[in-house]
N, C-alpha and C positions, 0 to 999 in steps of 0.2 A: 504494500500500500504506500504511497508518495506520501509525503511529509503532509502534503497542500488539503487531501484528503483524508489521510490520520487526524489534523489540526480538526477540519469541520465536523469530522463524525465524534471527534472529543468534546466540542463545542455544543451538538445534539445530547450527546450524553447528560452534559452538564445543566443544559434545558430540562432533560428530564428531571434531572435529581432536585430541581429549583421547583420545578410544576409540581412534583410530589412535596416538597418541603412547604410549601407557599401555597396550596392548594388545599392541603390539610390544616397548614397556620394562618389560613385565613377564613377558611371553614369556622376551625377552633374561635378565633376572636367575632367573626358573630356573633355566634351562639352565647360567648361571655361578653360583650359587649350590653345583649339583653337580660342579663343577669346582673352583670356588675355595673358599678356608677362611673360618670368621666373622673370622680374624687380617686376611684382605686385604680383607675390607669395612670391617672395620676403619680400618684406615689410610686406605682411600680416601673415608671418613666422616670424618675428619679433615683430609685435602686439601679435598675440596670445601667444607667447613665453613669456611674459611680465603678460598678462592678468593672462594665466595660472599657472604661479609660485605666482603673486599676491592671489589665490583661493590656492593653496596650503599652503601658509603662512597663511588663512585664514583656516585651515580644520583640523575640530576638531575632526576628526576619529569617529564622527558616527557611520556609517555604523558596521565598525569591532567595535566599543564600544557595540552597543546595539544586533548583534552578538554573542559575549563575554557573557554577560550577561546572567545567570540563567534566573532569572524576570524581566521583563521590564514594567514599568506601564508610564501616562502622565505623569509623572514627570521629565524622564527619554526623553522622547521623547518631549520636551517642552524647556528642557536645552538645547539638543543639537541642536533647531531652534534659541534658543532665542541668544545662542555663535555664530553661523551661521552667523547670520544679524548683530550683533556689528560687527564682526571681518571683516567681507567680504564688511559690509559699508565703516570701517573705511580705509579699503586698497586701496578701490574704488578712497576714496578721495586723498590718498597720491600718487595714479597711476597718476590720474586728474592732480595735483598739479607739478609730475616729469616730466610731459610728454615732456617740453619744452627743459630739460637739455637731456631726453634720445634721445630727433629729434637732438640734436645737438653734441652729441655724436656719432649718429650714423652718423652723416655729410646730413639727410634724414628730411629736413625742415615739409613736408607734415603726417610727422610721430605724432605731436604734435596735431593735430584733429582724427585722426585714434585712436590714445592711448584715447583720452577724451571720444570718442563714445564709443570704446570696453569695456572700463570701467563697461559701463552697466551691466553686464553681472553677473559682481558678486553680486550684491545685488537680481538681479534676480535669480539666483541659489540659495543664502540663502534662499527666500522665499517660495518655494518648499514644498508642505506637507509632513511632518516627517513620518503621517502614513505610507506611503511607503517603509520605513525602516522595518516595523512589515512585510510586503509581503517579502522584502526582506530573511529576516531572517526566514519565514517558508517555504524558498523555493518555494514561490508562485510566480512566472516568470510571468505568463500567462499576465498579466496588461501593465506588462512592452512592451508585444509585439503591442498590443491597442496604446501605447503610442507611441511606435517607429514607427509605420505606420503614425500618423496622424503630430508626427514631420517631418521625412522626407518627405512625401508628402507635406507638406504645405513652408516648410522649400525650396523644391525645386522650388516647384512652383515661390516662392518670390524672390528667390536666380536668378532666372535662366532669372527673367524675367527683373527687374535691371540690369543684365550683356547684355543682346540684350540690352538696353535701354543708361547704361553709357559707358561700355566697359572702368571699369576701375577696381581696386580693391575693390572700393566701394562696389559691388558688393556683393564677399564677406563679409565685414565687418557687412553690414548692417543685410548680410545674419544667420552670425553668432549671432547679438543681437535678432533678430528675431525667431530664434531657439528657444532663452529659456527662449523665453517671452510663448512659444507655450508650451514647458513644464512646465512652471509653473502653464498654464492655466491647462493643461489636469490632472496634477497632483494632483487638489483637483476635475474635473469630476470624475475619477477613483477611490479614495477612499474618503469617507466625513467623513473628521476630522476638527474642528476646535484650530488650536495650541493658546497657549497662553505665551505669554512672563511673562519669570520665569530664574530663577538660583537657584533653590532648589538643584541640583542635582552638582554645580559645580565643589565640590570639587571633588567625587569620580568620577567623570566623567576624568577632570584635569589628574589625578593620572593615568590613564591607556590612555589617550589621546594624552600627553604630548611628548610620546615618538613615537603615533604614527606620530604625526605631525612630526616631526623631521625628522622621517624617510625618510618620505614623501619627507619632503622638500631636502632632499641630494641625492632620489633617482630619484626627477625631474633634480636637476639639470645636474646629471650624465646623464641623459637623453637628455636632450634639450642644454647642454653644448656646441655640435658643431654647433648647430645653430650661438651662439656669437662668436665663433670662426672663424666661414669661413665667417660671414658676416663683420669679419674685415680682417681676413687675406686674401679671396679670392674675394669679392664685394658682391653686391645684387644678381645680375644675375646666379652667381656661386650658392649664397644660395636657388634664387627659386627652380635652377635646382635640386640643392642635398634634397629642400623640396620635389618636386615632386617624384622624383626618389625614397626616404624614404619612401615618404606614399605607393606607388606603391610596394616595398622588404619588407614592415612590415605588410600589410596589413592580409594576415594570421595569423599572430601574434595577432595583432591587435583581428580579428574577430572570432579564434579558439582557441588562449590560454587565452586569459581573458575572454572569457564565460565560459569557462569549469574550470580554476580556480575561478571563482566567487563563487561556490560552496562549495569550498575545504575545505575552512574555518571555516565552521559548521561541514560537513565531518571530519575530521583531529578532531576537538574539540570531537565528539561522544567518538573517539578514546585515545585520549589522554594518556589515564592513563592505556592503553596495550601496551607496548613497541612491541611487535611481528605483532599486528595487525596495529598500524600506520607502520610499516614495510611494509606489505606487501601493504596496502592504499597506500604509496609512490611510490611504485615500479609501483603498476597497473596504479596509474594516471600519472605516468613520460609516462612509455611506451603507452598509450592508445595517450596522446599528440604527442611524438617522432611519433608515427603509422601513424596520419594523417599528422604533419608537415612534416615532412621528408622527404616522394616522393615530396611536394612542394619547400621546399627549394634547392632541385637537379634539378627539373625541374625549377626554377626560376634564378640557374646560369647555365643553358645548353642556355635557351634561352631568356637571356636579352636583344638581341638586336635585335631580333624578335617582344617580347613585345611591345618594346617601341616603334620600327617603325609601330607598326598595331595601337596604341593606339593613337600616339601622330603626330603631326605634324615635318619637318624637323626643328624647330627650337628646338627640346628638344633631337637629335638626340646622339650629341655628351656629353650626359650628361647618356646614357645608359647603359656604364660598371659600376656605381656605383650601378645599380640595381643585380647585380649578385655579386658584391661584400657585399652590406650589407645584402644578402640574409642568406649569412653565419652566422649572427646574430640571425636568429629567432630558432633556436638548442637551441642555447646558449638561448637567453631567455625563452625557454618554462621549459628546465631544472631548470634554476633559480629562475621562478615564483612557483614552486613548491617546492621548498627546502626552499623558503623565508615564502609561507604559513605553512611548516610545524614548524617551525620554530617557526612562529605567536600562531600558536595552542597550544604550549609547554610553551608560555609566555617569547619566548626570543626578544621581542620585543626590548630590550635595547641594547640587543649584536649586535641584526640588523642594528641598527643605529649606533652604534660605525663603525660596517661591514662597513656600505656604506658609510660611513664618510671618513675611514679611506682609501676604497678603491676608492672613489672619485676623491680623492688629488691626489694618485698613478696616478691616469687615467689623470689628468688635468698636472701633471709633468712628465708624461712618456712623453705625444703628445708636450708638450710644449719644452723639451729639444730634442727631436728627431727628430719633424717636420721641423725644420729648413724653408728653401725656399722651402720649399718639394711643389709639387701638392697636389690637394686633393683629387687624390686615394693613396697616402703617407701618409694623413691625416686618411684615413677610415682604411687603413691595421693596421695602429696604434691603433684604436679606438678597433679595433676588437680584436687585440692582448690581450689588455688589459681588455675588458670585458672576454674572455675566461677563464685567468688568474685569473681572481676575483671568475667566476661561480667554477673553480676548487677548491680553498681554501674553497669556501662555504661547498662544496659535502664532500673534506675532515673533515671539524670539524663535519659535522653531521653522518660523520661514524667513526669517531674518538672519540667525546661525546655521542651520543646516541645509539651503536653499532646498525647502518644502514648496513645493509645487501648490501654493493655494488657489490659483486661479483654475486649475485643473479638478478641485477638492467642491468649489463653489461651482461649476461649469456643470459638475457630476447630476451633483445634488439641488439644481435649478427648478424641473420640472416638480420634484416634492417642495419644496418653497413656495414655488409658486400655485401646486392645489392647495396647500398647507394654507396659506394667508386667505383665499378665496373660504374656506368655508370658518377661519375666524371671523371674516368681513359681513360675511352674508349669513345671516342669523334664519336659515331654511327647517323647523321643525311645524310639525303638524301635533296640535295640543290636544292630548285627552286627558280627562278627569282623573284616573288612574295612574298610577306611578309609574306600574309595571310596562302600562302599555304605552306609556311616553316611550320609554327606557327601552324598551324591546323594538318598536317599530320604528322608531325616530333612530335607534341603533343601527339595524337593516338596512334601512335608507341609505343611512350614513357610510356604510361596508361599501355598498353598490357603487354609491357615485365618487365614493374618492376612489379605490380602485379604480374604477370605467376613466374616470377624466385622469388620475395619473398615467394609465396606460395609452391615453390618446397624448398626454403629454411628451411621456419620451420617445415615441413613436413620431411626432413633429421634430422630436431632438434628436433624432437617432441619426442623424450623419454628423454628429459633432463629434469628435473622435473621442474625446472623453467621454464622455456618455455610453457612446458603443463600446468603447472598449470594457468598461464595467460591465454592460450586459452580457456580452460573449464570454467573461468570466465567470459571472453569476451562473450564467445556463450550464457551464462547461465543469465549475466545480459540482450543483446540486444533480449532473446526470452523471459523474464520476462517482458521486454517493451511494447512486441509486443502484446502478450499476453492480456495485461493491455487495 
């Protein structure tokens, strides 16, 4: 099998395991979403936000370390468990230890047993078989989907069944240590390896490590930054609602551009050392993401408040424009998670981190001098501003440093643009009283004509040679698959 076609049918793989993981955790939060209050998502938006930055400050870039890496032997893969479980222990404990100052900070007394239990979580996650790093890295997905079926199913089942039983956030919480106590178990079913604690490897590990962690950690926080923000500037209730409403406007994000960027990174490295060919590798993977994100994101702000009235009950009702509004984000990050791996492949790991560092601060003092008493769709238009800002200077240096072909990149990706803006401009829905049948047939419609008019589109564009060129690609890789 050619590399070109190992890459895509890894990338299928990865969709699966994301459609099963994402399918059932978004099952799962319906269902508790009608049960639980936006107070308990709340709070538990606030634990994991905690837990999570704690495993970031704990993450020793593995994955992309042993990635990177020509040769990789136990050595290699023994350091980065044995860093793993110091660091991810040691955080555990100092999580444990703040827990009292951060419930009291947050003015959220019950927050001090929540934080002590999620804690788990990281020492569970360092223990995880390393061998799975070596699947990783050959593109071998297939395992991962094994494992994502018997997580979520099991995960749900536990989850789902505590929530009938407390009907509180517990629920969750429990739900989330329970998870990765199920990976860690499945993690050495699926491959048998036995690791052994060592630091033979730590220096050269360190040295390329060092900077991914940083990155990491500046591009969590840019990330998960309005979480601390509206859960002081606007309450708990405010924050469940804008968690729910997030996980809802990201979730294609979520399920479509980090599967298919999880590959890139090997991708991108084959290439490396052809400037012409990472070239055009850039362009087909921007546009092949733009392809599928794109009618999503246009249909995610035509019909936010369809969504969320078919999905949710009337108490999450008035929290639904922010679903169309942060829709407009997931463009912007599928652009950015591309330019960021190509980036990574080039070795500019250091620039990246100064990048998100310095574009961080920007984001944290734009929102903070301009927000004022503002609402929190004041709050979000800000956030958005400022990410777009960031993703543009990115695209700029890497066609400004690396001569990236962006006129080729925008030439591609024209006739989606331009259905794209056509059905933001012209507000075409046929009203009925029903939610369902807004959401379902104004949906239909919606399939039909962007499909029909983008296909008459690049069929008026089809002798621009950029354009063709990407299609004869497209057909040539998805009947190479089929084929297979």
């Amino acid at each position: 099998m050619s590399f070109a076609n190992k890459l895509i049918k890894s990338s299928f793989f990865i969709i699966a395991i994301r459609l099963v993981q994402r399918g059932i955790g978004i099952f799962s939060f319906l269902i508790l979403a009608r049960i639980l209050t936006p107070e308990d998502f709340g709070i538990v938006s606030i634990a994991t936000l905690l837990v999570f930055l704690c495993d970031i400050l704990s993450e020793t870039g593995a994955q992309q370390y042993i990635v990177h890496k020509e040769v990789v032997d136990d050595n290699d893969l023994n350091t980065s468990w044995t860093l793993g479980i110091i660091l991810k222990s040691l955080l555990a404990i100092v999580l444990i230890l703040a827990s009292p100052f951060v419930a009291s900070f947050y003015e959220l007394p019950q927050l001090t047993v929540v934080l002590q239990i999620i804690a788990l979580v990281l020492p569970l996650s360092a223990l995880n078989n390393p061998k799975m790093l070596i699947l990783k890295r050959n593109l071998d997905y297939k395992p991962f989907l094994t494992l994502a079926i018997y997580d979520k199913v099991l995960s749900f089942i536990f989850t789902m069944t505590l929530a009938f039983v407390l009907k509180s956030y517990w629920a969750m919480i429990f739900g989330v240590v329970f998870s990765y106590l199920v990976k860690l178990v499945m993690s050495y079913l699926i491959v048998s390896y036995q690791p052994k604690l060592t630091l033979k490897k730590f220096t050269e590990q360190w040295a390329f490590s060092k900077w991914v962690l940083l990155r990491a950690l500046v591009g969590y926080g840019r990330s998960e930054f309005d979480t601390a923000f509206i859960s002081k500037l606007y309450g708990v209730e405010v924050l469940g609602g804008f968690t729910m409403m997030k996980n809802l406007s990201t979730t294609p994000s979520r399920e479509i551009i980090r599967p298919l960027v999880e590959p890139l990174l090997a991708s991108f490295s084959k290439v490396r050392n052809n400037s012409q060919h990472l070239n055009e590798q850039i362009i087909k993977c921007i546009t092949t993401l733009l392809l599928v994100i794109g009618p999503i994101c246009v249909a995610m702000t035509l019909f936010d408040r369809e969504l969320v009235q078919v999905l949710f009950n009337e108490k999450w009702y008035k929290f639904a424009d922010i679903v169309g509004m942060l829709s407009i984000l997931i463009l912007n990050m599928a652009l950015a998670s591309i330019l960021r791996e190509a980036l990574v492949s080039l070795g500019k790991v250091r620039f990246l981190f100064y990048f998100d560092t310095i574009s961080f601060i920007f984001t944290i003092g734009f929102i903070y001098v301009l927000v004022g008493d503002g609402n929190i769709e004041k709050f979000i238009i800000l956030n958005i501003i400022s990410n777009i800002l960031s993703t543009l200077f990115l695209l700029f240096y890497i066609t400004r440093y690396f001569e990236f072909d962006f006129w080729s990149l925008f030439i591609t990706n024209f006739p989606l643009l331009l259905v794209s803006t056509f059905f933001l401009t012209v507000d075409i829905k046929i009203v009925f009283e029903n939610a369902y049948l807004n959401l379902i047939l104004n949906g239909f419609l919606y399939i039909i004509f962007f499909i029909f008019l983008l296909v008459i589109t690049m069929l008026l564009f089809r002798r621009v040679s950029a354009i063709e060129s990407y299609q004869k690609w497209l057909i040539s890789m998805f009947s190479g698959f089929i084929k297979r």
